[in-house]
C-alpha positions as CSV (number, residue, x, y, z in Angstrom):
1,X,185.0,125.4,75.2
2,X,181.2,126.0,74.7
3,X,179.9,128.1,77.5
4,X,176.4,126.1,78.3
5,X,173.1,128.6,78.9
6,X,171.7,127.7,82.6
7,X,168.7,127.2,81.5
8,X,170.3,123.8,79.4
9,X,172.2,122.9,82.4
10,X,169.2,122.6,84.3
11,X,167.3,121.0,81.8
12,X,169.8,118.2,81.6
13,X,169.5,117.8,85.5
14,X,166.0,117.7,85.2
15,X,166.0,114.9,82.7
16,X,168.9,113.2,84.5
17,X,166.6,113.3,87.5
18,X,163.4,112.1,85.9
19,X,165.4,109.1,84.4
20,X,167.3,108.0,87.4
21,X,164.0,107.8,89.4
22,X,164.9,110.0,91.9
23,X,162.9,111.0,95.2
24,X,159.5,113.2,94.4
25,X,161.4,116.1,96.0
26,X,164.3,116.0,93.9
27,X,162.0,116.1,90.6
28,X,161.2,119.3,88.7
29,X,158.4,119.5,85.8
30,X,160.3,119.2,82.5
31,X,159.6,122.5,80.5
32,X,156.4,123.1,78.0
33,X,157.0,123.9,74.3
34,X,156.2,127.4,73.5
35,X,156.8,128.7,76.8
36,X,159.7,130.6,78.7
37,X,161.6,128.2,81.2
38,X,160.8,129.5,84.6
39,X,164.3,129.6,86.6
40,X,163.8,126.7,89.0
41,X,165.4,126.6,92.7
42,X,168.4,124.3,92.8
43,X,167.9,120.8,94.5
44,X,169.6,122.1,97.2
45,X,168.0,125.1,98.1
46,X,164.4,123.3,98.2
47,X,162.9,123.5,101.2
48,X,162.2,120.7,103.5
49,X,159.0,118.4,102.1
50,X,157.7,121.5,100.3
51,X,155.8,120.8,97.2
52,X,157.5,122.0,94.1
53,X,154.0,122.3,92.1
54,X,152.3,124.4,94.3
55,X,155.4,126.4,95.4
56,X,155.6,128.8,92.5
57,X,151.9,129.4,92.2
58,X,150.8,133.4,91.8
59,X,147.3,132.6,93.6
60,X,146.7,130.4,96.3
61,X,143.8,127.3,95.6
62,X,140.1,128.0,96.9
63,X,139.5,126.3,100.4
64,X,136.4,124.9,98.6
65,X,137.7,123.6,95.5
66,X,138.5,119.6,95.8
67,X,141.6,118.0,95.8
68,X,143.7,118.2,92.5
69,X,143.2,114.6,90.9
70,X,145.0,113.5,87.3
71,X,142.9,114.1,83.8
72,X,143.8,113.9,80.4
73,X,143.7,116.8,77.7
74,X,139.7,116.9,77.4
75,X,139.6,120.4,78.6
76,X,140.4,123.3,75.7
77,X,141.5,125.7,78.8
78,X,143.7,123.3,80.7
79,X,147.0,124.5,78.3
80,X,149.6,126.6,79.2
81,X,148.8,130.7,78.4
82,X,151.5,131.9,77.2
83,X,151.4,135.5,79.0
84,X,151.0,133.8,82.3
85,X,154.8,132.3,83.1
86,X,154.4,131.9,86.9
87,X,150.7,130.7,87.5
88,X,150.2,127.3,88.5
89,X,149.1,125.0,85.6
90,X,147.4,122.5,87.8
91,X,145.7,124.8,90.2
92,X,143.9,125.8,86.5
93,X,143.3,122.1,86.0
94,X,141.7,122.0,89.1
95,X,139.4,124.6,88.9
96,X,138.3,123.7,85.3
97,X,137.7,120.1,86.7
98,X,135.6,120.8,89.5
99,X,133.6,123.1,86.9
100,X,133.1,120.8,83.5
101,X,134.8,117.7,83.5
102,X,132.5,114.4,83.5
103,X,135.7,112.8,85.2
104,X,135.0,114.5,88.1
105,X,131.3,114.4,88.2
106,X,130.9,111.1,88.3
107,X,133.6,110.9,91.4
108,X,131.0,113.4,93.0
109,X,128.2,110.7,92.4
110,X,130.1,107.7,93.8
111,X,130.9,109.8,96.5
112,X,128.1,108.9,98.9
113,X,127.0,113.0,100.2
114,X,124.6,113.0,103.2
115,X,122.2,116.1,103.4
116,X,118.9,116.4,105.6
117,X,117.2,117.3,102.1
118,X,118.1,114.6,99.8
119,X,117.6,115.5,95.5
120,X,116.4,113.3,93.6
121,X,118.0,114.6,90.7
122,X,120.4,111.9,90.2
123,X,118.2,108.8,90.6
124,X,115.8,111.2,88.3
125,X,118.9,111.8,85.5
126,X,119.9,107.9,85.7
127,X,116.9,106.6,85.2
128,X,115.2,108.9,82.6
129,X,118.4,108.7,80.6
130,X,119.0,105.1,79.7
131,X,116.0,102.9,81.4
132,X,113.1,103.6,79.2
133,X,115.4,102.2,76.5
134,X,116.2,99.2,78.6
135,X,112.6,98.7,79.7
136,X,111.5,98.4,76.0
137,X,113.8,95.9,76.0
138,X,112.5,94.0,78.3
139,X,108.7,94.7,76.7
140,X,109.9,93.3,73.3
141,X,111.7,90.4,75.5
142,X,108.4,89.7,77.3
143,X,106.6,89.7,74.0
144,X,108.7,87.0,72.4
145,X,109.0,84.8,75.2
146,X,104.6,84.2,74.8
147,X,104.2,81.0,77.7
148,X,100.9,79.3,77.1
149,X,98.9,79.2,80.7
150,X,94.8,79.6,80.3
151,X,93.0,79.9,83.0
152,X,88.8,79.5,83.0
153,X,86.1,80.1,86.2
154,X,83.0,78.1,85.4
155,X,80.4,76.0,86.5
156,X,79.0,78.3,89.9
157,X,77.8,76.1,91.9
158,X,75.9,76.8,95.5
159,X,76.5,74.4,98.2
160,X,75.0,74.2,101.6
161,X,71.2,76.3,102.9
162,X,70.5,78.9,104.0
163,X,73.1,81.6,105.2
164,X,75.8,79.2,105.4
165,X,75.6,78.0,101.4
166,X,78.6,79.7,99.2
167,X,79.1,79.4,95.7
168,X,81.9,77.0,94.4
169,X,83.4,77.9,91.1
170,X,85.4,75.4,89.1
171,X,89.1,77.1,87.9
172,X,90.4,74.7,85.2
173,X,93.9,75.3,83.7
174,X,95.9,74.4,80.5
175,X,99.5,74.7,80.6
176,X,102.6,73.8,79.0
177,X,104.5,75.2,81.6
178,X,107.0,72.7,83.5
179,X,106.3,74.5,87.0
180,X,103.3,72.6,86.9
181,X,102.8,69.0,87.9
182,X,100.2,68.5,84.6
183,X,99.4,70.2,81.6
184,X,95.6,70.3,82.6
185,X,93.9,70.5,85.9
186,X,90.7,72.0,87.5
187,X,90.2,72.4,91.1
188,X,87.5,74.2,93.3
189,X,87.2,77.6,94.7
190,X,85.1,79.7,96.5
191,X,84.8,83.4,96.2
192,X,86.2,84.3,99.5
193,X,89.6,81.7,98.2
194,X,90.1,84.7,95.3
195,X,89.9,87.6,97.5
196,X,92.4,85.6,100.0
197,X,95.2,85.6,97.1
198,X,94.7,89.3,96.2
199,X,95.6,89.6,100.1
200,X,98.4,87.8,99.5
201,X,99.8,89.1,96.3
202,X,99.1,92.7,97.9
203,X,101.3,92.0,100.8
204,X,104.5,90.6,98.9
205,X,104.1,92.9,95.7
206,X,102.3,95.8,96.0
207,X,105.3,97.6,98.6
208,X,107.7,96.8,96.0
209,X,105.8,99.1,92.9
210,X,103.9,96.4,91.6
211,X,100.8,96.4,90.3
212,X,98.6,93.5,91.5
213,X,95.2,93.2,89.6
214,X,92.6,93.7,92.2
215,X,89.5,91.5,92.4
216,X,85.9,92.0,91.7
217,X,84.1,93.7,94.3
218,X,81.7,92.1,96.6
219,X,78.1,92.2,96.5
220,X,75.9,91.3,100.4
221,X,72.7,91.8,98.2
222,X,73.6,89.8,95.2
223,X,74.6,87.0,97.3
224,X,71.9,87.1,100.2
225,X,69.3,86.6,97.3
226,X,71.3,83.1,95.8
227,X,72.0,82.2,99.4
228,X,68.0,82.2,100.4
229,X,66.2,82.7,97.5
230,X,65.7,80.4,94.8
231,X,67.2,79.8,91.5
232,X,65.4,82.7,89.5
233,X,66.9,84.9,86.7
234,X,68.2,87.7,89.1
235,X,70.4,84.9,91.0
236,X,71.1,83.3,87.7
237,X,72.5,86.8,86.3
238,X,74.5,87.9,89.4
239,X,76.5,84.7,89.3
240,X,77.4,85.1,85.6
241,X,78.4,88.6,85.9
242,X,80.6,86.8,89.3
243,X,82.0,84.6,87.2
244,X,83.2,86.5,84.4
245,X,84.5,88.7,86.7
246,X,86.6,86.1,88.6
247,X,87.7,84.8,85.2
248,X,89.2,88.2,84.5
249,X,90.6,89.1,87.4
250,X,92.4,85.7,87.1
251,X,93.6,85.9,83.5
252,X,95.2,89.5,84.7
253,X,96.8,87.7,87.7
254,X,98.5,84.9,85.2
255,X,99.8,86.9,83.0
256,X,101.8,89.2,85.4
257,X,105.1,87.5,85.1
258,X,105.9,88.1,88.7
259,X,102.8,86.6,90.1
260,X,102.9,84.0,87.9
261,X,105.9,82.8,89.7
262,X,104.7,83.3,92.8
263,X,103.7,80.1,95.0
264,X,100.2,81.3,96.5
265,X,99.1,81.1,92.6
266,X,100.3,78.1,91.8
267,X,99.0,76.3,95.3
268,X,95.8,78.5,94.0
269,X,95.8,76.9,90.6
270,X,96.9,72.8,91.6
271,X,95.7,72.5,95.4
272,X,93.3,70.4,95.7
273,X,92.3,71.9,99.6
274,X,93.1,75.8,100.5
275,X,92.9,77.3,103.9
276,X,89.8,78.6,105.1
277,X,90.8,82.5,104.1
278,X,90.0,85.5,106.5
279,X,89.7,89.1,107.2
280,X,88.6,89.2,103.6
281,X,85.4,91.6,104.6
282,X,87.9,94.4,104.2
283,X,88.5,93.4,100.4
284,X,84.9,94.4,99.3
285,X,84.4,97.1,97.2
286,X,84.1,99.8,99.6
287,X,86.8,98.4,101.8
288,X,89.5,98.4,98.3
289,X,88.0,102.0,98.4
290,X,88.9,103.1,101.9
291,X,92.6,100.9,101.7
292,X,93.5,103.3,99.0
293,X,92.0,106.2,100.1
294,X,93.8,105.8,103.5
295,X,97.3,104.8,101.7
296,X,96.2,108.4,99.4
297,X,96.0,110.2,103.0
298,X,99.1,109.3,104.7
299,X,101.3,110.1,101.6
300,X,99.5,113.7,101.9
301,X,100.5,113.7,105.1
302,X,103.9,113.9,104.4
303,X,105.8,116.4,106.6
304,X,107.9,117.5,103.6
305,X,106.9,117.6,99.9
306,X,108.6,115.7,97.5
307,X,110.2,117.7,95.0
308,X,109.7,115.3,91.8
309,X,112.8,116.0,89.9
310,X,111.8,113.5,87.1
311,X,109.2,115.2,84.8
312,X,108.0,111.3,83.3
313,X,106.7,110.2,87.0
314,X,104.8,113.4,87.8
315,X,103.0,113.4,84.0
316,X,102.1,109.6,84.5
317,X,100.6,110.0,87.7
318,X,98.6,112.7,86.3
319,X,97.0,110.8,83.3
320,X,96.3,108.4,85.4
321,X,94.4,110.5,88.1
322,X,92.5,112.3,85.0
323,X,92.1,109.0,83.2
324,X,90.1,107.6,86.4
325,X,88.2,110.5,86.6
326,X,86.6,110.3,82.5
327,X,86.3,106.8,82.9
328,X,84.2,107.2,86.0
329,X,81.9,109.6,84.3
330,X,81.9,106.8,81.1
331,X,80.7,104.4,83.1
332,X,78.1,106.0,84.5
333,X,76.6,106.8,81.0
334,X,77.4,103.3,80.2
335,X,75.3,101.7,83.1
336,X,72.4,104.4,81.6
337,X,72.6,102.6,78.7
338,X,72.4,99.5,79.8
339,X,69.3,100.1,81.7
340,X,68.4,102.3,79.0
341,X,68.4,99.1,77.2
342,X,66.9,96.7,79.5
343,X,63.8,99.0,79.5
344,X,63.7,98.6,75.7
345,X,63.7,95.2,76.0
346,X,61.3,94.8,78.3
347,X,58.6,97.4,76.8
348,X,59.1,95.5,73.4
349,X,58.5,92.2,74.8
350,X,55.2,94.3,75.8
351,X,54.1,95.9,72.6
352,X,54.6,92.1,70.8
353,X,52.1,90.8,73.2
354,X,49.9,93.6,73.0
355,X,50.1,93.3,68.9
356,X,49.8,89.7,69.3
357,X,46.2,90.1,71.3
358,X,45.4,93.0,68.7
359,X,46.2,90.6,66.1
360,X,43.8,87.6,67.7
361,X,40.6,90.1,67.7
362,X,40.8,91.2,64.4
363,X,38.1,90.2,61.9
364,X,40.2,91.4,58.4
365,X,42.6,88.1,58.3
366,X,45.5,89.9,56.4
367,X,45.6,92.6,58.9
368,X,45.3,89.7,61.3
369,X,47.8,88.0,59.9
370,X,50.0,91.5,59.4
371,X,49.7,92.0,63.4
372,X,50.3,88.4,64.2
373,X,53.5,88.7,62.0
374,X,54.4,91.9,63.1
375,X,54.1,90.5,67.0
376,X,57.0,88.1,66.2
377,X,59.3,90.6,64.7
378,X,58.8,92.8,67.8
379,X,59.8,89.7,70.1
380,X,62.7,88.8,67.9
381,X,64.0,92.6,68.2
382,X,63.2,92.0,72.2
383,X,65.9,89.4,72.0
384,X,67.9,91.7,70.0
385,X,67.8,94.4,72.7
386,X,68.4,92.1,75.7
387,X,71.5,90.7,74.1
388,X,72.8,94.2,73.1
389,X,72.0,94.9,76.9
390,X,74.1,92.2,77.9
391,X,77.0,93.2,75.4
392,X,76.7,96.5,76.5
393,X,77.8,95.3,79.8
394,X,80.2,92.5,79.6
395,X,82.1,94.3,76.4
396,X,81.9,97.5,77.8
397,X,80.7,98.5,81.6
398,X,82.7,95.6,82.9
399,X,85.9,96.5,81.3
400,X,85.3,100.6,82.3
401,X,85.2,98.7,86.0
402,X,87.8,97.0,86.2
403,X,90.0,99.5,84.6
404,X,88.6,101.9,87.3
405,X,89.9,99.8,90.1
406,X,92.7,98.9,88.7
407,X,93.9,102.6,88.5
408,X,92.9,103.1,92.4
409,X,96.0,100.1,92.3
410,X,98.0,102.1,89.9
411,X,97.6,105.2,92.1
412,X,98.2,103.0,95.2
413,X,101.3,102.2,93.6
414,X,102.7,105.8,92.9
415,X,101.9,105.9,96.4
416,X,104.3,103.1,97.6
417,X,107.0,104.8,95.6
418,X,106.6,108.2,97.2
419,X,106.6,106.9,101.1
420,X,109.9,104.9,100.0
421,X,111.1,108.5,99.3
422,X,109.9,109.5,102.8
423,X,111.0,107.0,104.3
424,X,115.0,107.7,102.8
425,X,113.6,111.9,103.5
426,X,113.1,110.3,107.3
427,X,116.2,109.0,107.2
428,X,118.5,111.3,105.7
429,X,117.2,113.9,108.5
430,X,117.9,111.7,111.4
431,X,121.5,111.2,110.2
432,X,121.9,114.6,110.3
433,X,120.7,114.9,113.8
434,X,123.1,111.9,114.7
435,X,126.3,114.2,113.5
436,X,124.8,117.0,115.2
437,X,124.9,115.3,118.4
438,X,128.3,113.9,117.9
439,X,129.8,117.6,117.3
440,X,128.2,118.3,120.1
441,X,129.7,115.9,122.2
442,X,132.9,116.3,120.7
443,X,132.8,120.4,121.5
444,X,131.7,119.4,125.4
445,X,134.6,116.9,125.5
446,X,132.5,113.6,126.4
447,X,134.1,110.8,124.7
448,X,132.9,108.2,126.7
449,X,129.3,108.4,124.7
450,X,131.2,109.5,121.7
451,X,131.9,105.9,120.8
452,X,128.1,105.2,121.1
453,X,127.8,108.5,118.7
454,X,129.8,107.1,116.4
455,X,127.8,103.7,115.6
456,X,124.6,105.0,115.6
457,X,126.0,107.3,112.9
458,X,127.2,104.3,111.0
459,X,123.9,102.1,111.5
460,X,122.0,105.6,110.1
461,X,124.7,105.8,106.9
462,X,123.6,102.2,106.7
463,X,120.2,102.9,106.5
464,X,120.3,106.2,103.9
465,X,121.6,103.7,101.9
466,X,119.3,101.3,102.0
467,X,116.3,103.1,101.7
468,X,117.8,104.7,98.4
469,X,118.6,101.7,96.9
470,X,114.9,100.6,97.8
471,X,114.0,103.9,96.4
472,X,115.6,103.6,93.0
473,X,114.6,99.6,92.9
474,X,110.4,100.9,93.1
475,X,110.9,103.7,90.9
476,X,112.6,101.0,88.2
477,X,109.6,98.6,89.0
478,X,107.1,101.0,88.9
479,X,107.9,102.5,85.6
480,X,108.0,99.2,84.6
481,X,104.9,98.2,85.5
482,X,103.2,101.5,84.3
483,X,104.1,100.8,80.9
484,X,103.7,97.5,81.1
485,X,99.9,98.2,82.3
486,X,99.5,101.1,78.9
487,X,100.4,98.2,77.1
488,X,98.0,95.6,78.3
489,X,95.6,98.5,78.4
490,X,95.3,99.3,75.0
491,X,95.3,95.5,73.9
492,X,92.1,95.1,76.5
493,X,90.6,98.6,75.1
494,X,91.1,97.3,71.1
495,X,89.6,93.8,71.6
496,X,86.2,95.1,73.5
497,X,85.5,97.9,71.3
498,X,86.4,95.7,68.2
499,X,83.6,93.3,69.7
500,X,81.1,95.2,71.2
501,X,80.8,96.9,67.4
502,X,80.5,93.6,66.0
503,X,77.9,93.1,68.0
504,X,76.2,96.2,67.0
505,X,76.8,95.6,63.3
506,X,75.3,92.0,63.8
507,X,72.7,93.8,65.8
508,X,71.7,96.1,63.2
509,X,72.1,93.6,60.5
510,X,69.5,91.3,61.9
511,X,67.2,93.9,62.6
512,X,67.8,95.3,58.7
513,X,66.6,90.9,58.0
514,X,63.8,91.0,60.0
515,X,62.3,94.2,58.5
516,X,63.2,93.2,55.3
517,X,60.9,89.9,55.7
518,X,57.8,91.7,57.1
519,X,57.6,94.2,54.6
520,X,55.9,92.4,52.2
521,X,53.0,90.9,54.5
522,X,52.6,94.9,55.3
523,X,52.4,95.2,52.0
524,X,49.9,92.7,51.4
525,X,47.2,94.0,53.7
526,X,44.4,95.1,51.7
């Protein structure tokens, strides 16, 4: 017969053994196409447990490469080279893995790898890769679901003499919300009563990367006059410009989703009766300058600096650091302004009068006339001016202040996220020290503490991860937030400026009328 080539005969027993499901040991690899069969040892001259794969390799695997583990064909240089019979195919597959393959990167990440020097890379990577899509999501979700809650502060009213009296304000509310027990209600609140649920919202929300609206600052010499003076324009003014400024800060706090559903605004909102609030002095607004300043301190304090590995939080905390600073310098000009127009007010009010006398003594009766005339155009424009000073205020000073402060929260909340960091920094270092001193105790042959080595090791793994995930969970929130405070920004920025230039067109407008009807009596004088 036939005389059979031994390279046949042993691929038959190679696909004999391969079918018949023998023992790992008693399989060879089948041979590629293309390539020259390498002559294979003979089932019985294999040595005892040794590895057939890694047997006939030409160079020996790299103590640091990691474990061989199975991929497909995604590689272009995992093939077989035709010039190289007797290297080891998957000692190439290995090192190509460890190099490119995605496969094995994202093993790497779900590996959990403790250093005393944690990067921030991948919570950087994950979240500037898919989140900002995500959190438009959400912004377009948010924007849809509209709930209709109104919230209104009116009515000061000052109760009690002397040093003792306080100003009660009425909050009324109209809902359609069904976490409420009515669609409209009105309680009773005090000033002190709004700084208490700032406190409140601060503690719960602001560690987390929120951004909790803060509330108007507090004024001893505003409030001394209404307490012991009487009910003259200066009081009268100082509890408007209170009010509105509750009113806002309450709007902002209502339409925060998550302190919406918080209970310490709806007991705010419905209770008939709060508790007396304290250790509200702290919440004026030098005190809401020092918190911040103090949380600004300890995070430059930090033993180690954080190494920002993603660009978008580093740029944002920027613009919002410059964006304080020019608005700052705005309002400053703006409060000019506004005294700048005050003072016109009031030396117009003056010139009427004085035209008005001129006007009285004057023997020519259509210059008498002209002057009387004249008088009242001059006090009209005083009413002009003091309204324009008062829009100059509310439309515009007011909303640079409260934008001001609310950046010293923004800022405060950066803050929050970069002490989380420390915090995981803190942690990741004492780990290290932990498995420090268990080698150590290990080398000096002490295992009775070992065991005690061993679980404080596993509480401080514990930990690392913890404070990551509480990491990764502010950073989400706080870019949240940030955007979601841009947003509400540039709707609060349109709406006053589109005002404050009506006013000024309606301003200028009536002026234009009121010229337009004293022209002719000028005209007349002869």
């Amino acid at each position: 017969g036939a005389v059979r080539a031994p390279e046949v005969v042993l691929g038959n027993r190679v696909a004999a053994a391969m079918a018949s499901g023998g023992s790992p040991t008693d399989r060879l690899p089948p041979p590629f196409p293309g390539t020259e069969v390498v002559s294979a040892p003979s089932a019985e001259s294999d040595s005892e447990g040794e590895d057939i794969f890694t047997g006939s390799a030409s160079k020996p695997m790299s103590p640091k490469k990691e474990p061989p583990v199975p991929v497909g064909n995604s590689s272009t240089t995992n093939g077989v080279h035709e010039d190289q019979d007797d290297q080891d195919l998957f000692a190439d597959a290995t090192v190509e893995l460890s190099l490119d393959s995605t496969q094995n990167n994202q093993k790497k990440e779900t590996t959990p790898v403790f250093s005393p020097t944690p990067s921030l890379e991948r919570t950087a990577n994950s979240s500037s890769t898919h989140q900002p899509q995500t959190y438009e999501e959400l912004e377009e979700e948010e924007q849809e679901d509209q709930f209709e809650l109104t919230v209104g502060v009116s009515d000061p009213e000052k109760i009690g003499e002397g040093m003792n009296a306080y100003v009660a304000y009425k909050v009324s509310t109209q809902t359609t919300l069904p976490m409420f027990r009515s669609k409209q209600f009105s309680v009773k609140r005090r000033f002190s009563d709004f700084l208490g649920l700032y406190e409140k919202l601060s503690e719960k929300h602001a560690q987390n990367g929120f951004i909790v609206p803060p509330p108007p600052e507090k004024s001893l010499i505003g409030m001394t006059k209404v307490k012991v003076g009487k009910e003259d324009s200066s009081s009268t003014e100082f509890l408007e410009k209170r009010r509105a400024a509750l009113e806002r800060y309450l709007q902002r706090t209502v339409s925060h989703p998550t302190m919406l559903q918080d209970p310490d605004v709806r007991e705010f909102l419905e209770k008939d009766e709060l508790p007396r609030a304290i250790s509200t002095q702290t919440l004026s607004g030098a005190g809401l300058l020092k918190m911040f300043n103090r949380a600004t301190d300890a995070v430059s304090k930090m033993t180690i600096k954080m190494n920002e590995s993603d660009i978008w939080f580093e740029e944002k905390l920027q613009e919002v650091e410059c964006e304080e600073q020019r608005l700052r310098k705005l309002h400053a000009v703006v409060e000019l302004l506004v005294n700048h127009r005050k003072e016109l007010s009031v030396n117009t009010a003056q010139f009427a009068k004085s035209l008005a006398m001129l006007g009285s003594s004057e023997d020519n009766t259509a210059l008498s006339r002209a002057l009387s005339q004249l008088a009242e155009v001059e006090e009209k424009i005083e009413q002009l001016h003091q309204e324009q000073a008062n829009n100059d205020f509310f439309l515009l000073a007011e909303l640079l202040s409260d934008y001001i402060r609310l950046l010293s929260v923004v800022r405060g909340a950066f803050d929050q996220r970069m002490k989380a960091w420390q915090r995981w920094q803190d942690a990741q270092a004492m780990l290290q020290k932990k498995r420090e001193m268990e080698a150590r105790l290990l080398w000096a042959n002490k295992p009775d503490k070992l065991q005690q080595a061993k679980e404080e090791i596993s509480e401080w793994e514990s930990r690392v991860t913890q404070y990551e995930r509480d990491f990764e969970r502010i950073s989400a929130v706080l870019r949240k937030e940030v955007l979601r405070f841009e947003r509400e920004k540039t709707k609060d920025f349109r709406t006053n400026v589109t005002k404050y230039l009506e006013t000024l067109l309606h301003s200028q407008q009536q002026l234009v009328k009121y010229w337009d009807a004293f022209l002719p009596e000028a005209k007349a004088i002869s």
